[in-house]
C-alpha positions in Angstrom: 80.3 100.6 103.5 81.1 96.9 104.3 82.3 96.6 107.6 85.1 93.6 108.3 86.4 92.4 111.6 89.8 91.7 111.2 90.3 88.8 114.7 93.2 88.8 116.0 95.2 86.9 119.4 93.5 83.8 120.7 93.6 81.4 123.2 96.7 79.5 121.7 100.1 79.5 122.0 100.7 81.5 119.1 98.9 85.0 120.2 101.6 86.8 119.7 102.2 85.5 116.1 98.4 86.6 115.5 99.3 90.6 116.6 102.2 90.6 114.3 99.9 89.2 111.4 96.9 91.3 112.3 99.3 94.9 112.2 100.5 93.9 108.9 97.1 93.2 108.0 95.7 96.8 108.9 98.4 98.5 108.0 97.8 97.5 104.2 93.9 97.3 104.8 91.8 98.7 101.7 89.7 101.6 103.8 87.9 103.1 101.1 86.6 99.9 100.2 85.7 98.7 103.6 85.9 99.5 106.9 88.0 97.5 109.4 86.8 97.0 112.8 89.7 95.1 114.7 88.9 92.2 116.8 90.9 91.3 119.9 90.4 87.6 121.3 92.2 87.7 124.8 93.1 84.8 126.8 90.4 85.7 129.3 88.3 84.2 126.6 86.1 87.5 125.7 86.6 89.4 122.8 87.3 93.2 122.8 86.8 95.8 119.8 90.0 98.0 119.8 90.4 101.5 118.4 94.0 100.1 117.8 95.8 97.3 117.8 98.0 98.2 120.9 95.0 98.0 123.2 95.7 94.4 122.4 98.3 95.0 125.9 95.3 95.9 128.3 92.1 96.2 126.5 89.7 98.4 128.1 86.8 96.3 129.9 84.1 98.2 128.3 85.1 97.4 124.8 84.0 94.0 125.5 81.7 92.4 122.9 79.3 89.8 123.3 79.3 86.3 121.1 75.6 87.4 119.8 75.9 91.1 119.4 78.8 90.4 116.8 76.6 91.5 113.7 75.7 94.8 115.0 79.2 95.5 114.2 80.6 93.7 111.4 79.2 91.5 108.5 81.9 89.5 107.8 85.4 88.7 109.2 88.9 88.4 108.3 90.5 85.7 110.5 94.1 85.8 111.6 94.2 84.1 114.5 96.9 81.2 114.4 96.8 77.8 115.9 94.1 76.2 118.9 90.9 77.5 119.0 91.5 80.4 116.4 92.6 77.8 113.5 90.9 74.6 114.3 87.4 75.4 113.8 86.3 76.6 117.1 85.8 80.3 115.9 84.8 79.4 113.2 81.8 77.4 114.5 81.3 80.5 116.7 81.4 82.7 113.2 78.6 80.4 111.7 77.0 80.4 115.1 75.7 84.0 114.2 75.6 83.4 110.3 78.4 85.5 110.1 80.8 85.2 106.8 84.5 84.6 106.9 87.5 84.3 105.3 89.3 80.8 105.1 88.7 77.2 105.4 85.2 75.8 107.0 84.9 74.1 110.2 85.3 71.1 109.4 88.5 71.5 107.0 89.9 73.3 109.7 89.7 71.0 112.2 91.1 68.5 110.1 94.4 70.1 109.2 95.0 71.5 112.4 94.8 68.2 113.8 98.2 66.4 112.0 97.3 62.9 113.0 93.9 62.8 111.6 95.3 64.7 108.4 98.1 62.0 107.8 95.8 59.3 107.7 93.3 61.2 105.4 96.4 61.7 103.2 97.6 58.0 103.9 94.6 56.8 102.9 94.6 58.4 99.4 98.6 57.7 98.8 99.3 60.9 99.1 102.9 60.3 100.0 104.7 61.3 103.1 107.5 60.3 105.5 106.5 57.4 108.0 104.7 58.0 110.8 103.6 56.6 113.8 100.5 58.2 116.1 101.3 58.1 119.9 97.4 58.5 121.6 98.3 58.9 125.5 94.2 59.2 125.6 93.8 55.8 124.5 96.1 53.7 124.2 97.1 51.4 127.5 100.9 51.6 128.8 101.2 48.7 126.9 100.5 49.8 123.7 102.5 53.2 124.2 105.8 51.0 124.8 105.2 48.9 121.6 104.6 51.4 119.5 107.7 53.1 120.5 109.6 50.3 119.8 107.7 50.1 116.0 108.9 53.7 116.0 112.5 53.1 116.9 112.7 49.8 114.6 111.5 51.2 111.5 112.9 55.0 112.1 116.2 56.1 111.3 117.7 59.5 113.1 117.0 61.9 112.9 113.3 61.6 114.1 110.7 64.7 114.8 108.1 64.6 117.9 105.1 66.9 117.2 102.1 67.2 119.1 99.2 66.8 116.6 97.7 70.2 117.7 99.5 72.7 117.6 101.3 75.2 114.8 104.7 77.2 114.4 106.4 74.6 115.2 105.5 74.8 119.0 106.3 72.1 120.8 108.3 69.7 118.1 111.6 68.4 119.3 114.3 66.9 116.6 115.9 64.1 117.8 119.4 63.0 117.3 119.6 60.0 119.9 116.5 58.1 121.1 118.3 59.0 124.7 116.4 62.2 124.2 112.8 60.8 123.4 111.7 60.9 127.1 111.9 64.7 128.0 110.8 65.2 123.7 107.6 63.2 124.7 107.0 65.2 127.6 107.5 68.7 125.8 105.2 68.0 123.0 102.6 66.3 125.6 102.4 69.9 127.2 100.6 70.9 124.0 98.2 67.5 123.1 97.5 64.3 124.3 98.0 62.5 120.7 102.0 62.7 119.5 103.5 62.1 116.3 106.4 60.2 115.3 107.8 61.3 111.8 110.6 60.2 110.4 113.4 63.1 110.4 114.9 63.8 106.3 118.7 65.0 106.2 119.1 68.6 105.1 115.7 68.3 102.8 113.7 71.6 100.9 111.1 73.1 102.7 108.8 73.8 99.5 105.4 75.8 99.9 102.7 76.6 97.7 99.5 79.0 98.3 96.6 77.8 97.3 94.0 81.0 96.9 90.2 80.3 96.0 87.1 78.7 96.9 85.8 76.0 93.6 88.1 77.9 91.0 91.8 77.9 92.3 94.4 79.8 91.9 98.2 78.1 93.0 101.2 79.8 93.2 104.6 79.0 91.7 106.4 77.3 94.9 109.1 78.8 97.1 111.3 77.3 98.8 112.8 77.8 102.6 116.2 78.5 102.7 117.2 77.2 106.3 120.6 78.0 107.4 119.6 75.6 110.3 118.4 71.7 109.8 114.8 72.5 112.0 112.9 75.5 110.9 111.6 76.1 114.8 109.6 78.9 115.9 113.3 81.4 117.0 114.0 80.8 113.1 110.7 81.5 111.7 109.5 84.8 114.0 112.8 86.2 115.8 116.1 85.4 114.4 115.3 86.0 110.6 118.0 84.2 109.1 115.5 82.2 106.9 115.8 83.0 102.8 113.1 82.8 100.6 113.5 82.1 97.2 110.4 82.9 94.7 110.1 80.5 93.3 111.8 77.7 94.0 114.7 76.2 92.1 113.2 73.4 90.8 112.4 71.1 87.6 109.7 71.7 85.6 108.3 68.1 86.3 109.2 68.9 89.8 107.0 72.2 89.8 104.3 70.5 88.4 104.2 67.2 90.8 104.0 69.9 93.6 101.3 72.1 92.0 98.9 69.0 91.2 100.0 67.3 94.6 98.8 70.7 96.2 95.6 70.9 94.4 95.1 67.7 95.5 95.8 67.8 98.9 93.6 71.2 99.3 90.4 69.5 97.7 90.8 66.4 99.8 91.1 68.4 103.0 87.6 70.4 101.6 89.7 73.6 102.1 88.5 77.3 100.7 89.3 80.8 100.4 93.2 80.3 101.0 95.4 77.7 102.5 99.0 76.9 102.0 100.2 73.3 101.8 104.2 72.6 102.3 106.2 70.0 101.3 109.8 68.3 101.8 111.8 67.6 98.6 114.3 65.2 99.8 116.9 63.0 97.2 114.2 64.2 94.1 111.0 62.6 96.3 108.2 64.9 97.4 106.7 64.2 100.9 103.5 66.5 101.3 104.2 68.0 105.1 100.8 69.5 106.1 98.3 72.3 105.1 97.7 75.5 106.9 94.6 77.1 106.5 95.7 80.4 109.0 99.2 80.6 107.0 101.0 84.2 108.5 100.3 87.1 107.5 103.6 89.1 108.7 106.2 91.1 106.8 108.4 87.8 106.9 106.0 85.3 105.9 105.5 83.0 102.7 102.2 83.1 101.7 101.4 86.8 101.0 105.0 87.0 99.5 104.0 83.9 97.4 100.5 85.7 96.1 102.4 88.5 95.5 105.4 87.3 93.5 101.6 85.9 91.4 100.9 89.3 90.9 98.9 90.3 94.0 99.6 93.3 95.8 99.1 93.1 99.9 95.7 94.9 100.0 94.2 93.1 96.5 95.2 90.0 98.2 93.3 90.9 101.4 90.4 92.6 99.4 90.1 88.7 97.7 90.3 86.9 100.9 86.8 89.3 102.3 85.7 88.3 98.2 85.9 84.3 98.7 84.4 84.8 102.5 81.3 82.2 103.1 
């Protein structure tokens, strides 16, 4: 029997995001088609294999497993590990490291969605539209240039405006502004999470839309959904603690508008050289489109949109799984 290591935690700030995906995960694993062998990455950088996924609180030192002896318990993986280092190519470079198969986007895909400024030039470049933007680099540019692109940013931006660092997912670390009073302490929350900062033009009460994308060359794209916020910023209380969000399968939308976000998501996921699944999200805003980002580690709990999308496409929880270990490379 195949045996798949199902990674879980990281070294990120969304760790505990990655438990709640991973018990889902197991709990509707296929066993009699193979075996899961569960994975913990813990923040002291080693990785652990756990009877169960509540050693995940004080994993037992003698469950620790060595980078290179990785194959002498699994052939392939199934990665849930959200955000830094768990989404943005560095275990997967690990993974391939040891010729090791496993689910999701590459290396180099991964990098380059998890990294927003990089993807929304990519995008930029190929008119792929999206809200204005400006890129904040405290790594490189001079004092000087910092100050004059923040006045660019507060010339050509109307409020509300968003600060994101470029690395980081779940909304950790975004501020909305409503005055530029507050872009001083916004700046220095998202700095705690990357040294490059975006700039994005805020949209008034606009549609969250997502798609999921599921495949390697043949796709297969999901109807969209739609976020129902009954807040204006979708921030990481909303989305993993207060669950107040509605999701609507699918989306209220035109036809034309449906298929503008389909193609636009096609798109976007062969530009970014994604595979096995991603899901790209959008903001529908006085009938324009904006493409928002792809995530190529979308969650994976009870309350999240991509296996609820797959499902509403006919999947059930373990088929879907069984066909992300399928498209594994």
């Amino acid at each position: 029997m195949k045996k798949v290591a199902l990674f879980f935690g990281g070294l990120g700030n969304e760790a505990a995001v990655s438990i709640v995906s991973a018990t889902n995960v197991a709990a509707n694993f296929n066993q009699s088609r193979q075996r899961l062998i569960l994975i913990y990455w813990h923040r002291d950088a080693y990785f652990y294999r756990l009877d169960k996924i509540t050693q995940a609180k004080k994993p037992p030192l003698n469950r620790r497993l060595a980078i290179n002896d990785f194959k002498k318990y699994f052939s392939a993986a199934l990665l849930m590990t959200h955000g830094r280092y768990g989404e943005d190519g560095i275990l997967q470079g690990i993974l391939e490291s040891q010729k090791i198969s496993y689910s999701g986007c590459g290396v180099l895909s991964s990098a380059l969605c998890m990294d927003k400024a990089v993807f929304k030039l990519l995008m930029a470049g190929q008119k792929i539209p999206q809200v204005p933007f400006f890129l904040l680099d405290y790594s490189r540019h001079s004092a000087k240039e910092q100050a004059a692109i923040l006045t660019a940013a507060k010339k050509k931006l109307q409020l509300p405006v968003y600060i994101k660092p470029a690395n980081s997912g779940s909304s950790v670390g975004i501020s909305r502004l409503d005055a530029w009073s507050k872009l001083p302490a916004a700046l220095e929350e998202a700095r705690k999470h990357d040294y490059k900062i975006i700039i994005e033009q805020g949209l008034v009460r606009p549609r969250e839309i997502e798609v999921a994308v599921l495949g390697n060359d043949k796709l297969e794209i999901s109807r969209p959904g739609e976020l129902h916020l009954l807040q204006d910023f979708y921030d990481f209380e909303e989305k993993y603690k207060n669950g107040r969000t509605e999701m609507l399968i699918p989306a209220p939308l035109t036809p034309s508008q449906e298929k503008k976000i389909i193609s636009l998501a096609r798109q976007a996921y062969l530009l970014a050289d994604c595979r096995g699944f991603a899901r790209v999200d959008f903001f529908l805003n006085k009938n324009r489109i904006y493409l928002n980002e792809i995530n190529t580690l979308p969650g994976f709990t009870d309350i999240s949109m991509y296996p609820q999308l797959m499902m509403a496409s006919g999947y059930s929880y373990s088929s879907l799984l069984d066909k992300l270990i399928d498209l594994a490379v």
